[in-house]
C-alpha atoms as one frame of an Amber mdcrd trajectory, in Angstrom:
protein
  49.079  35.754  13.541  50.387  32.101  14.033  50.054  29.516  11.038  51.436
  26.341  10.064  52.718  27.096   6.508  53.633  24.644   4.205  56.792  26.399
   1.681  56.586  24.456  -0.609  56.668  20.879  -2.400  57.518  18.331  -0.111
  59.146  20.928   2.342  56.906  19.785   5.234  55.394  22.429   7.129  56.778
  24.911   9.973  54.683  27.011  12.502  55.614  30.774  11.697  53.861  34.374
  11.679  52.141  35.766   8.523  49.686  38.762   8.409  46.269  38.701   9.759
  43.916  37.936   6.623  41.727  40.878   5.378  38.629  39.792   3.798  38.273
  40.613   0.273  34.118  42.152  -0.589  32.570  38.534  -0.448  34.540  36.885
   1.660  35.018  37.064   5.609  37.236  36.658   8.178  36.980  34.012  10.963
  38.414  33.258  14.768  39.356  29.908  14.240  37.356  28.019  17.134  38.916
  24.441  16.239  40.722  23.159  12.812  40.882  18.930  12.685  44.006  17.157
  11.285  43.576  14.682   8.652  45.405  11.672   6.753  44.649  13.769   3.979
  47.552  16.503   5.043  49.893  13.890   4.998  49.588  13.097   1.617  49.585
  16.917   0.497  52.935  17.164   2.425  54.227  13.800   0.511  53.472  16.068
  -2.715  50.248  13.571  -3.882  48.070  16.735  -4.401  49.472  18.767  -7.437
  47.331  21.635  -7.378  48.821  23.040  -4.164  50.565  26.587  -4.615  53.050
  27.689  -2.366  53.207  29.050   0.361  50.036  27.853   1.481  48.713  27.191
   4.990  47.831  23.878   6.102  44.529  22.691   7.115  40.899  22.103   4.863
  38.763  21.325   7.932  37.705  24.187   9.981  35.002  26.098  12.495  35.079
  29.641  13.610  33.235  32.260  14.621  33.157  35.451  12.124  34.753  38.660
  12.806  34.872  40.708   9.691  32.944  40.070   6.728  33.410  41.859   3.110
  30.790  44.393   2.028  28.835  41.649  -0.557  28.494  39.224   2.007  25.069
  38.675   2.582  23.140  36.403   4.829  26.055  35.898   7.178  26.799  38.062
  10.380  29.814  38.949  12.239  29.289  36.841  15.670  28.272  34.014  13.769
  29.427  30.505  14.373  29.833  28.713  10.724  31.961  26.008   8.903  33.409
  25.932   5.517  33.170  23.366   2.200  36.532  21.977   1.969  36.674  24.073
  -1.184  35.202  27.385  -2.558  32.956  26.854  -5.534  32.502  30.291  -7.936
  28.199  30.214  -7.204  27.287  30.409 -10.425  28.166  27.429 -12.800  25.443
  25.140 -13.649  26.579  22.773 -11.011  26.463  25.200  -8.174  22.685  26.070
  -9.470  21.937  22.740  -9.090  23.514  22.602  -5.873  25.812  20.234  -6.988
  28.723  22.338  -6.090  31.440  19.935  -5.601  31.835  19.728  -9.075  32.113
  23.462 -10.276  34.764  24.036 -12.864  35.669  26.669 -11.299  36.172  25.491
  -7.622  39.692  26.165  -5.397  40.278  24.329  -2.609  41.464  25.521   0.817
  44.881  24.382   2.141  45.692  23.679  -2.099  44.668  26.863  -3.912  43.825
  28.934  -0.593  45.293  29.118   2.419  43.694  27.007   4.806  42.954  26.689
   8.082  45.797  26.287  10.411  45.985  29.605  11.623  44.411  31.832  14.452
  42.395  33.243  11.516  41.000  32.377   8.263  39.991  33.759   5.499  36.800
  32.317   3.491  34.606  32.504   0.230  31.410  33.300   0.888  29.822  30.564
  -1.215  32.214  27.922   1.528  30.133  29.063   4.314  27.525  26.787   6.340
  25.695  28.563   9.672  25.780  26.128  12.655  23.469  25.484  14.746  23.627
  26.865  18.684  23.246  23.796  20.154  26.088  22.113  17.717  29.470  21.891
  19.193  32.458  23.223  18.032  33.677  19.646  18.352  30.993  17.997  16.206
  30.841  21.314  13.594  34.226  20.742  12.581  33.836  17.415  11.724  31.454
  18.039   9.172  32.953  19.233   5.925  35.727  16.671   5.307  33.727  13.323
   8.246  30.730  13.230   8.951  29.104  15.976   6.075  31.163  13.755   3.442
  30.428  10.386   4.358  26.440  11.755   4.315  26.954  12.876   0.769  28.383
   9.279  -0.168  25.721   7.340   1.200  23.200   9.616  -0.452  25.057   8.629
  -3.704  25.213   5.783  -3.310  21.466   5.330  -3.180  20.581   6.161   0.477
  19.869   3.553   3.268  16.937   1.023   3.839  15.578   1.154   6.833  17.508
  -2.127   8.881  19.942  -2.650   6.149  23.269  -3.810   6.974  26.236  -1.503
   6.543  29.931  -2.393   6.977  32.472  -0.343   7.670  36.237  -0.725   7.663
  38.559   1.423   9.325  35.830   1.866  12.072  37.904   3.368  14.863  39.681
   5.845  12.503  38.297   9.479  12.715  36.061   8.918   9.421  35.072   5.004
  10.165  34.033   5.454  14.218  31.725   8.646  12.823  30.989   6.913   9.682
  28.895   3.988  11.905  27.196   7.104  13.553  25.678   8.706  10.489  24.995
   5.389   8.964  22.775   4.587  12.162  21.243   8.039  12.297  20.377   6.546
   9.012  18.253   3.683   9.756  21.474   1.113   9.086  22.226  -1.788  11.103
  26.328  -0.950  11.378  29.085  -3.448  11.274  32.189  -2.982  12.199  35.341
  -3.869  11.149  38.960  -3.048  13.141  42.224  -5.406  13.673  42.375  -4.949
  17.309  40.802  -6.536  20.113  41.374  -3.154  22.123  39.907  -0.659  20.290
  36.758  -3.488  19.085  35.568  -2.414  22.827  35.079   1.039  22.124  33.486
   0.494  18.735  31.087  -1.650  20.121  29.419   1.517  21.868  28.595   3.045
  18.405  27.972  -0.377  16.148  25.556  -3.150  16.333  28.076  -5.794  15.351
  32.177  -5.705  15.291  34.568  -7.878  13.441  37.871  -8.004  14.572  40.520
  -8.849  12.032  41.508  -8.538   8.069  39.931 -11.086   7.131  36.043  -9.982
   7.536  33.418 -10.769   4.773  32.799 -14.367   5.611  32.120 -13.448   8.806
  29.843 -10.135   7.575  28.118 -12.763   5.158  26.967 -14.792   8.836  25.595
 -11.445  10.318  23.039 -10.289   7.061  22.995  -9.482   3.531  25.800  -6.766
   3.624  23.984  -4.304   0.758  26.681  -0.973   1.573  30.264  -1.366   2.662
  31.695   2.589   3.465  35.216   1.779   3.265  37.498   4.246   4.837  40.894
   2.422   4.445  41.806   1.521   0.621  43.646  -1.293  -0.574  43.984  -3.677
   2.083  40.672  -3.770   3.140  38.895  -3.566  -0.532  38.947  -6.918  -1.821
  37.794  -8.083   1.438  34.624  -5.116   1.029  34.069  -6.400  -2.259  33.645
 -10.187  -1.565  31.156  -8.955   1.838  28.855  -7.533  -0.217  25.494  -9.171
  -1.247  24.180  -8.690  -4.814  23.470  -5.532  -5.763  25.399  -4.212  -3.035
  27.494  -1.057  -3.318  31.127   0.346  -1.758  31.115   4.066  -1.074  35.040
   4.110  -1.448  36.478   6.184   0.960  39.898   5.633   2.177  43.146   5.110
   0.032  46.015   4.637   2.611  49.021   4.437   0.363  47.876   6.099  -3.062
  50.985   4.463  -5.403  48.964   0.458  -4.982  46.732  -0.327  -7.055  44.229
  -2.827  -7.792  43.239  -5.201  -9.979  39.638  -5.678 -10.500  37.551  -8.376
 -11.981  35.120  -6.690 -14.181  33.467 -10.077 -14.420  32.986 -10.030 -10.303
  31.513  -6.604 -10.264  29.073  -7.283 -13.604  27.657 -10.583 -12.190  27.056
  -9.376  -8.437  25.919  -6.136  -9.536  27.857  -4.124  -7.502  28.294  -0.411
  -7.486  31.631   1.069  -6.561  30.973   5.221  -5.674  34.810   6.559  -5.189
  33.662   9.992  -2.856  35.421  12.684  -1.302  33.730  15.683  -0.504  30.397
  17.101   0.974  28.269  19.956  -0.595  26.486  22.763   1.637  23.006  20.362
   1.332  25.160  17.915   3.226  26.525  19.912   5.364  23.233  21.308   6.505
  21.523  18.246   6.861  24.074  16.589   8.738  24.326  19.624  11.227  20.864
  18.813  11.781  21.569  15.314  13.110  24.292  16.660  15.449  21.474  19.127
  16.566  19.527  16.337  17.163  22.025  14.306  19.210  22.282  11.343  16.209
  26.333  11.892  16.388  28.427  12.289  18.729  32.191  13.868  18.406  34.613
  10.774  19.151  37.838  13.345  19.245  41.163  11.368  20.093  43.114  14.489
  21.092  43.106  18.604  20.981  46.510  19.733  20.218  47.624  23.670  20.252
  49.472  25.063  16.554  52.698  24.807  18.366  51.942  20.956  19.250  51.444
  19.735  15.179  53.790  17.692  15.068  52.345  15.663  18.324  49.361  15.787
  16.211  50.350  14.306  13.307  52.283  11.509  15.243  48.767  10.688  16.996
  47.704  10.704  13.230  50.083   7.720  12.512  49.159   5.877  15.959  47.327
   2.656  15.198  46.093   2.581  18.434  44.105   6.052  18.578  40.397   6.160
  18.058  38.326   9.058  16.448  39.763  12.419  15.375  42.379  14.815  16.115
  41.756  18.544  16.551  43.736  21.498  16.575  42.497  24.677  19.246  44.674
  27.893  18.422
């Protein structure tokens, strides 16, 4: 089969033909439907995530439809349409029992310590799977483990959402931020939010209740409402500005992180007298994955995809990726 194989550290990636997995007994095989690109890639390939082995395919976010499954998979069907946790937990740690999963000692993530998901096929631990629902596209499904499925399980974390509270979110026409505002909504939130162009503030404004336009943004959240959650999904050059835009007692479910060698310096004393919470998140569990399947099912988000490229088109992919001007996510169809 095709695959985009990364050989190894900070050796980019080149399309190229590798064996057709063969599921191990609990694990199964998958037709990949549709894989998504992420900013996330492009830091693996700029060497920022050091438990990657090599050769390893590229690619953590993924639905398919199952074609062979191992003899110890239960529950799961060949025929069935399903999604996988951007990692494979072992099942059986007390995390996992608790259903915490995304902390299991034991855990291996696809596209670092398993090949991932840029590929025609896949193959996947039974404790990654997640059914979806029939009436779930393949466009929405695959947004779920690493978008829309994540940014559920850091809201939850962060304490949930009031009914009518006010949200912010930065980065909101990136493929996390413009389906960040969705589930956020879905919610109960009132959504603001927050891009530097004028352009791309008219598409927002179909998915948010308020938009500020430009990088300087909290005095103008502060006019809106009591900003009590900011979901930032850009890092360091939007976080000071998150900070100061929250309200007492507020908290940041910290998201993005652009360029991973800044850092920041924070004033403790800030933080301690506004009582804010800071939640740094990056992954869903199969709870969150299930429950936000459920608001796709229900229509509550909508797929904002900026582009479908084939494995032989990655690297126009990856240079929509970079384009400041796209809005929403970037898939890949085998």
């Amino acid at each position: 089969m095709k695959a985009i194989v990364v050989p190894g550290p900070k050796q980019g990636y080149k399309l190229q033909e590798v064996p057709d997995p063969k599921p191990d007994k609990d694990e199964v095989v998958i037709r990949v439907d549709r894989a998504a690109l992420c900013y996330r890639d492009l830091l693996q390939l700029q060497g920022f995530y050091p438990r990657m082995k090599y050769p390893v395919i590229l690619g953590h976010e993924v639905v398919g439809t199952i074609e062979e499954k191992g003899e110890n998979v239960k529950g799961f069907e060949v025929g069935e349409k399903v999604i996988s946790l951007l990692y494979a937990p072992d099942g059986t740690c007390e995390y996992c029992r608790i259903g915490e999963e995304a902390y299991c000692h034991h855990r291996l993530g696809y596209s670092e310590e398993l090949d991932g998901f840029f590929a025609e096929k896949a193959k996947i631990k039974v404790t990654s799977l997640v059914k979806v629902p029939k009436n779930v596209s393949d466009e929405n499904a695959v947004l779920v483990p690493c978008v829309t499925g994540m940014i559920y399980r850091g809201i939850r974390r962060a304490g949930g959402i009031r009914n009518g509270e006010y949200v912010l979110v930065t980065g909101a026409s990136g493929g996390v931020g413009i389906h960040a505002i969705q589930v956020a909504k879905a919610l109960g939130a009132k959504v603001i939010g927050v891009t530097t162009s004028e352009e791309k503030a008219k598409i927002i404004k179909q998915y948010a209740d308020y938009i500020i336009v430009g990088t300087k943004f909290a005095d103008e959240a502060k006019k809106i409402g009591d900003v009590t959650l900011v979901i930032d999904t850009v890092g360091t050059p939007t976080f000071d500005e998150s900070l100061k835009s929250l309200w007492m007692g507020g908290r940041i479910v910290q998201i993005g992180n652009v360029d991973p060698t800044q850092s920041y310096n924070l004033r403790l004393g800030y933080v301690i007298l506004k009582d804010i919470k800071i939640v740094g998140h990056a992954s869903a569990t199969k709870y969150d994955a299930e429950q936000t399947l459920k608001l796709a099912a229900e229509d509550k988000i909508k797929p904002v995809i900026a582009g479908t490229v084939s494995l032989e088109e990655i690297d126009k992919g990856y240079q929509m990726i970079k384009d400041k001007n796209k809005i929403g996510k970037v898939l890949v169809k085998p």
